[in-house]
C-alpha positions as CSV (number, residue, x, y, z in Angstrom):
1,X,0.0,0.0,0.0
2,X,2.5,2.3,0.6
3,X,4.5,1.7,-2.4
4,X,1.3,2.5,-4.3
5,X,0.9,5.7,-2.4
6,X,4.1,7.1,-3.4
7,X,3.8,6.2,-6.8
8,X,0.3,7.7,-7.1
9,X,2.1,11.0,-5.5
10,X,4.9,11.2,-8.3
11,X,2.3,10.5,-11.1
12,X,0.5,13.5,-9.6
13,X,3.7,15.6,-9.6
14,X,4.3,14.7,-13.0
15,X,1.1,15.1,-14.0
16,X,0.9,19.1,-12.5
17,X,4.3,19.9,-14.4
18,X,3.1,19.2,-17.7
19,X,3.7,22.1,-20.5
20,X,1.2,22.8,-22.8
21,X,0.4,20.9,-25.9
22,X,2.9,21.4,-29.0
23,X,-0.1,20.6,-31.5
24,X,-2.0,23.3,-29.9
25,X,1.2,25.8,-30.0
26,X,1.6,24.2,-33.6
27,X,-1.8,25.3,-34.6
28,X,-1.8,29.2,-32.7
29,X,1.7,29.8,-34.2
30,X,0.1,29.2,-37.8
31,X,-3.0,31.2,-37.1
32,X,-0.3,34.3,-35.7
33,X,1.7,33.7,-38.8
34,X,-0.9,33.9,-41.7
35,X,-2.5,36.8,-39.9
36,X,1.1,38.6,-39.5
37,X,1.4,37.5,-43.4
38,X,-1.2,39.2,-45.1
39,X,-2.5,42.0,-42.8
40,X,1.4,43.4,-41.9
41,X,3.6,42.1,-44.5
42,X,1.2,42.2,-47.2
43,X,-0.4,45.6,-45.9
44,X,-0.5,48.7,-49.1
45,X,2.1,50.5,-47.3
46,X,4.7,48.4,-48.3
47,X,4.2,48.9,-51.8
48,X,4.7,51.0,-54.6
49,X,0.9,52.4,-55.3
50,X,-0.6,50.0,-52.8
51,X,-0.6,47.4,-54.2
52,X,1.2,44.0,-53.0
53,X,1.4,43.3,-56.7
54,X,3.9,46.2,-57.1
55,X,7.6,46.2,-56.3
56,X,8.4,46.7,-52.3
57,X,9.4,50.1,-51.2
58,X,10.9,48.5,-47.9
59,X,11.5,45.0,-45.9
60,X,8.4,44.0,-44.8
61,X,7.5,44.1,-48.3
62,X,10.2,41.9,-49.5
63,X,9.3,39.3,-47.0
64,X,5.5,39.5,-48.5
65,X,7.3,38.8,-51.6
66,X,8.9,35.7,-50.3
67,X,6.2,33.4,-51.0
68,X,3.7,31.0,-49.4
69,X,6.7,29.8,-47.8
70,X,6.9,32.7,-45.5
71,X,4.0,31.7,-43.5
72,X,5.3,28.3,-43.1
73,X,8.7,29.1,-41.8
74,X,7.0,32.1,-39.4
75,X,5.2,29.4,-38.0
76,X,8.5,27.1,-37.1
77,X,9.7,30.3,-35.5
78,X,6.8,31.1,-33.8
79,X,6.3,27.3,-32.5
80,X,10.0,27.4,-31.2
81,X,9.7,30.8,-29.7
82,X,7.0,29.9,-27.9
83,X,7.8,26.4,-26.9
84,X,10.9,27.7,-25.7
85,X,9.4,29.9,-22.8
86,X,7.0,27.1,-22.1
87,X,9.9,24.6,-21.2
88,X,12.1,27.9,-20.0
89,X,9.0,28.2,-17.0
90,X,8.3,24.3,-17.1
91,X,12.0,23.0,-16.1
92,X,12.3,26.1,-14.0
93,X,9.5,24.4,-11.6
94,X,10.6,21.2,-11.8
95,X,13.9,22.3,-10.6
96,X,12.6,23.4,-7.4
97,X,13.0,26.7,-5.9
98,X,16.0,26.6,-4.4
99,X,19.3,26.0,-6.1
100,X,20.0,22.5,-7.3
101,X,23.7,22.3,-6.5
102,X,23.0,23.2,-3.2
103,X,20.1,21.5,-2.2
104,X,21.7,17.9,-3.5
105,X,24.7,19.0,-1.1
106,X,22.4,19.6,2.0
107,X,20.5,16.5,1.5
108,X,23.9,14.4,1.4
109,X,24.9,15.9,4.3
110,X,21.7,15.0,6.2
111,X,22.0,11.8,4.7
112,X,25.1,11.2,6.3
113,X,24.0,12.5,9.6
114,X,21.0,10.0,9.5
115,X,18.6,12.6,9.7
116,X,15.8,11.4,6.9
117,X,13.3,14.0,8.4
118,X,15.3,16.9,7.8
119,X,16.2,16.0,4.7
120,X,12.2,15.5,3.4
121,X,11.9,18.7,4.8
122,X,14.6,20.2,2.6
123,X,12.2,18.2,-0.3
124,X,9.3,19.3,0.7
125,X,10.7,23.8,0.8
126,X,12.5,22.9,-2.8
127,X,9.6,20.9,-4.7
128,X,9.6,20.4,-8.3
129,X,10.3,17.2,-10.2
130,X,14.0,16.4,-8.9
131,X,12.6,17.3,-5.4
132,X,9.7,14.7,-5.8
133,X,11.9,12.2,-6.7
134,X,14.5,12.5,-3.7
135,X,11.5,12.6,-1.8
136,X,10.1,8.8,-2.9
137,X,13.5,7.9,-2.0
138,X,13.8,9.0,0.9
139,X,10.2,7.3,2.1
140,X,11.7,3.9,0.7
141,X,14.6,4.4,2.6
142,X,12.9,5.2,5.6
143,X,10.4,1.7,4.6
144,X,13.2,-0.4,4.2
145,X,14.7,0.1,7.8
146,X,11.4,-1.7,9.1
147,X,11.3,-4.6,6.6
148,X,12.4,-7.6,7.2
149,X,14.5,-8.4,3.9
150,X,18.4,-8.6,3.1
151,X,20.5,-5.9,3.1
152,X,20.6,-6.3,-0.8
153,X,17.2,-6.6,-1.7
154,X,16.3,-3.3,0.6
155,X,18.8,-1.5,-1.7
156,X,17.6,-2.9,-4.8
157,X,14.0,-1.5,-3.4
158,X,15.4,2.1,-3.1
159,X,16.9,2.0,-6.3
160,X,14.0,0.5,-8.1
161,X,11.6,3.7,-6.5
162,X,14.3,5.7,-7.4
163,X,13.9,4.8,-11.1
164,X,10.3,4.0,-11.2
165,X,9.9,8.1,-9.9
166,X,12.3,9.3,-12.5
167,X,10.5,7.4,-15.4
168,X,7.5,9.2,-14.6
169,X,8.7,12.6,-13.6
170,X,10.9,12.5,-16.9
171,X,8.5,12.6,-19.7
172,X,7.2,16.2,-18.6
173,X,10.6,17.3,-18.7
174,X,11.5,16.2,-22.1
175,X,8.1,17.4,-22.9
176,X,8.5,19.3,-27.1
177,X,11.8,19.2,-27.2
178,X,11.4,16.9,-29.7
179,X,9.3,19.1,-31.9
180,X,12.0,21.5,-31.3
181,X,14.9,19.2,-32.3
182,X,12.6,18.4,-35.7
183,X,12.2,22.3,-36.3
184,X,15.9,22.7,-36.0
185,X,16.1,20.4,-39.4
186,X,12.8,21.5,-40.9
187,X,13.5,25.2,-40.4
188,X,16.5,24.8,-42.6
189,X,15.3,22.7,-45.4
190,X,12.2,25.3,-45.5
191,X,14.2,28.0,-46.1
192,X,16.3,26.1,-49.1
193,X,12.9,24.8,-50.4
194,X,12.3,29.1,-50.5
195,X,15.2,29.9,-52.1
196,X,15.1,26.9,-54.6
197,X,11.5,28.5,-55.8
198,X,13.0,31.7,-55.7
199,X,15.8,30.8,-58.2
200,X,13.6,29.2,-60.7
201,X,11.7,32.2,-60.8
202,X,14.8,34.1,-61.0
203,X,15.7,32.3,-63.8
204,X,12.1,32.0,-65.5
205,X,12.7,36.0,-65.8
206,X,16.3,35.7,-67.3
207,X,15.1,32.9,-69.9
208,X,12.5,35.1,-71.2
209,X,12.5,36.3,-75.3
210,X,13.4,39.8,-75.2
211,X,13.9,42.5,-72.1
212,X,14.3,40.7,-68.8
213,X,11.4,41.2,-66.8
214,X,13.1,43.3,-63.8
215,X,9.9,43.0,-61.5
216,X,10.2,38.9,-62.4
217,X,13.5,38.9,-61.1
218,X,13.4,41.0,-57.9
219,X,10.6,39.3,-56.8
220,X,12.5,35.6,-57.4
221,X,15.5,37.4,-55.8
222,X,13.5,38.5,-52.9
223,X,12.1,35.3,-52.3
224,X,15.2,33.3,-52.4
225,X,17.0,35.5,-50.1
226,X,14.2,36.2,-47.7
227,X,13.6,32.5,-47.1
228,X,17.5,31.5,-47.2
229,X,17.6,33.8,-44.6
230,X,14.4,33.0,-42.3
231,X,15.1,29.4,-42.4
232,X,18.2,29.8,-41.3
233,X,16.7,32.3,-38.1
234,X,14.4,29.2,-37.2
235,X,17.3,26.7,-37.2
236,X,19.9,28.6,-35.6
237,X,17.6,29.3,-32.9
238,X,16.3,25.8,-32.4
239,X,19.2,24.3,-32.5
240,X,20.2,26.9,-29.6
241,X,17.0,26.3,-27.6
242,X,17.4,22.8,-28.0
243,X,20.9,22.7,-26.9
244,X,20.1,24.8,-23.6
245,X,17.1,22.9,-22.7
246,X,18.9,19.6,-23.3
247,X,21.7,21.1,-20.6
248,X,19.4,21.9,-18.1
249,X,17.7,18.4,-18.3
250,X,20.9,16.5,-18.0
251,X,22.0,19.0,-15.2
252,X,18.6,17.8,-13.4
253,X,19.0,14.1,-14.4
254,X,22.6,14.3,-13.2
255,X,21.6,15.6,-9.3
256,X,18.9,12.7,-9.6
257,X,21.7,9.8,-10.2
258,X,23.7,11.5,-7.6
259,X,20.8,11.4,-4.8
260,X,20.1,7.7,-6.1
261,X,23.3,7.4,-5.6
262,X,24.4,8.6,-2.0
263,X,20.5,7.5,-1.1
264,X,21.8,3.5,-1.7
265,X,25.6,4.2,-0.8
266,X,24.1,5.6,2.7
267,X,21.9,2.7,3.2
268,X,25.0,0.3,2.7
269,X,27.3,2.1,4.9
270,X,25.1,2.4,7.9
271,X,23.1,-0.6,8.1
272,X,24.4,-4.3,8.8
273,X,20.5,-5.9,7.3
């Protein structure tokens, strides 16, 4: 029963640090991006006469000249800006409140006192996923001191709570990364899909009988460049969200296998059964 208790607690921790939904992110991003498209890119103003059919008299009409691709790679952009503050807030509570370092140091050293309670206490003022976890550990520990079992199988237990918390506490931390990690690729080959439309009307205008077709060929220009260059944006900064994120899980994981760790090591060292 109380094995089930504890797992029912870190299922409900896990379940309370959940992000929000990438599909749903996915979905507003587009919406933000086709509005941003048309009503600011494509707006008169950016155009000679007022007309998005005319050459564009500055930026934001050049990226309205970019294509249908646009859109698409605003909403990569979008999906990763906003996923990133999402995780940047979601692993920021599952850290705890408290700084990690130093909490995994204080609990060690109550550890090594033999004082469980104070150390749940230092788990219950931190919270957050890696707090939850130490916590579950510290409850086996504290179970396995009344049971009547070897001296190996009670550190098996601990370790096994150990891992059956982490498993469950770890998918909301890895939460759309992965849809981050995919952007990082998709962002790119976007933008070279752009700029490979772009060229060929680029060279649609040049192959023409007669004068080349100027507007032709700024607007295949425009749309080459525009999307070389937002594509690249989106994967350069998905790669570099990614990257961070990734640090700050294994940072987490890391104090986890370290509590796991001195939790067992502890148990070893100061108990002959």
């Amino acid at each position: 029963m109380e094995t089930k208790k504890q797992t029912g607690t870190a299922k409900r921790e896990g379940k309370k640090s959940r992000g929000i939904s990438s599909a749903i992110v996915i979905v507003v991003a587009l919406i933000l991006a086709e509005s941003f498209f048309f009503f600011v890119l494509g707006a008169g103003s950016n155009f000679h006469d007022g007309s998005s059919a005319n050459e564009p008299i500055n930026l934001l009409g050049t990226m309205f000249k970019g294509g249908f691709v646009v859109p698409i790679i605003l909403t990569l952009l979008l999906t990763v800006i906003i996923l990133s503050v999402e995780r940047f807030f979601a692993l920021g509570k599952a850290k705890g409140k408290g700084n990690l370092i130093n909490f995994v140091y204080d609990v060690k050293a109550d550890l090594r006192k033999g004082n469980i309670s104070s150390a749940e206490a230092l788990c219950a003022k931190q919270k957050g996923s890696v707090a939850a976890i130490v916590d579950a550990g510290l409850k086996k520990y504290k179970e396995m001191e009344t049971q009547s079992l070897s001296k190996e199988t009670k550190i098996e237990e601990i370790k096994a709570e150990i891992e059956e918390a982490t498993s469950l506490e770890l998918p909301s931390m890895q939460q759309n990364l992965p849809i981050i990690a995919t952007i990082s690729t998709l962002g790119t080959l976007m933008g070279l899909f752009g700029t490979v439309l772009g060229m060929i009307k680029s060279f649609a205008a040049l192959g023409n009988a007669g004068a080349v077709d100027s507007v032709a060929l700024s607007v295949g220009i425009s749309e080459a460049l525009v999307n070389t260059a937002s594509g690249i944006l989106t994967g350069a900064l998905a790669i570099i969200s990614y990257s961070y994120f990734s640090g700050k899980i294994d940072n987490m994981t890391y104090a986890i296998d370290e509590m796991g760790f001195a939790l067992t090591q502890t148990y070893a060292e100061t108990h002959n059964s």
